[in-house]
C-alpha positions in Angstrom: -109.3 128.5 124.9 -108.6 131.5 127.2 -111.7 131.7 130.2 -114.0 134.4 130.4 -112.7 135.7 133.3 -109.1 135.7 131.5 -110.1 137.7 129.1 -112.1 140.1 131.1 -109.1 140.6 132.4 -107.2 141.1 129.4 -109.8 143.6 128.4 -109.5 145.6 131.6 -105.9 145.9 131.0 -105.9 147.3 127.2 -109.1 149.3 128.1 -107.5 151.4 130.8 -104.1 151.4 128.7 -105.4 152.5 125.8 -108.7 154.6 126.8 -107.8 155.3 130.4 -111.1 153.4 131.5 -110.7 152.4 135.3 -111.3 148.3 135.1 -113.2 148.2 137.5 -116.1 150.4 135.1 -116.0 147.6 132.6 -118.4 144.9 132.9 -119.9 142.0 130.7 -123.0 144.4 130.5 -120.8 147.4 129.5 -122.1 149.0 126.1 -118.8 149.9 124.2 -120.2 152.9 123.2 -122.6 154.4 125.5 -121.1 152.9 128.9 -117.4 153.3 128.3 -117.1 155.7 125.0 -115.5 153.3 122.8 -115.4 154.8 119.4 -114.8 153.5 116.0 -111.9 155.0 116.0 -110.9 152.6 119.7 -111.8 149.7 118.2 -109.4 149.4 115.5 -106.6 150.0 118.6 -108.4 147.0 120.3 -108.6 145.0 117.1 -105.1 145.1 116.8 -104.8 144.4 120.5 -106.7 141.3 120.0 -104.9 140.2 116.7 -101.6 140.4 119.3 -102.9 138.1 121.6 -104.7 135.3 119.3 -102.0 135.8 116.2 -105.3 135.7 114.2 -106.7 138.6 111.9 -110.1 139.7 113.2 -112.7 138.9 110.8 -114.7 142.1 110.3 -117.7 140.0 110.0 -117.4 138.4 113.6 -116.8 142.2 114.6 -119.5 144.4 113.2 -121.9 143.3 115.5 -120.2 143.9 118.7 -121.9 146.1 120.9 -120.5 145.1 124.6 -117.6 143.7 126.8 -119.4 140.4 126.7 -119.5 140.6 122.5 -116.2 141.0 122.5 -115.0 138.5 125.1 -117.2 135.9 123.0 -115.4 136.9 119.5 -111.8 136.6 121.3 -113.4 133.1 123.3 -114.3 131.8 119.5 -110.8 132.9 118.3 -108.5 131.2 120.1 -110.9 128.1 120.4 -110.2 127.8 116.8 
């Protein structure tokens, strides 16, 4: 299972990749939408970021609740502890 602070990291990376968010604005604390202007529209990018790194399908379930960095550090944490 990957570390917190691995994925954190791992975040940072596709964030300011993919949304051109500087790293150093995203925090466990970070609301995807409010803080960093994630949109629906983001998400399936990072989805399919996640599904690269784990090789799992993201259960839409386990993602419809995700509001912050920290929800979605815990959903790829319970993915690749599986």
């Amino acid at each position: 299972m990957l570390t917190q602070e691995q994925v954190l990291e791992k975040l940072r990376e596709w964030m300011e990749e993919l949304f051109e968010i500087a790293p150093e604005d995203i925090q466990l604390e970070s609301n995807l939408a409010t803080d960093l202007d994630v949109d629906s529209i983001d998400a399936i990018d990072l989805v399919v970021k996640i599904k690269e790194l784990t090789g799992k399908q993201v259960n839409p379930e386990d993602f419809k609740n995700v509001r912050t960095v920290q929800d979605v550090v815990t959903v790829i944490q319970n993915m690749t502890a599986e």
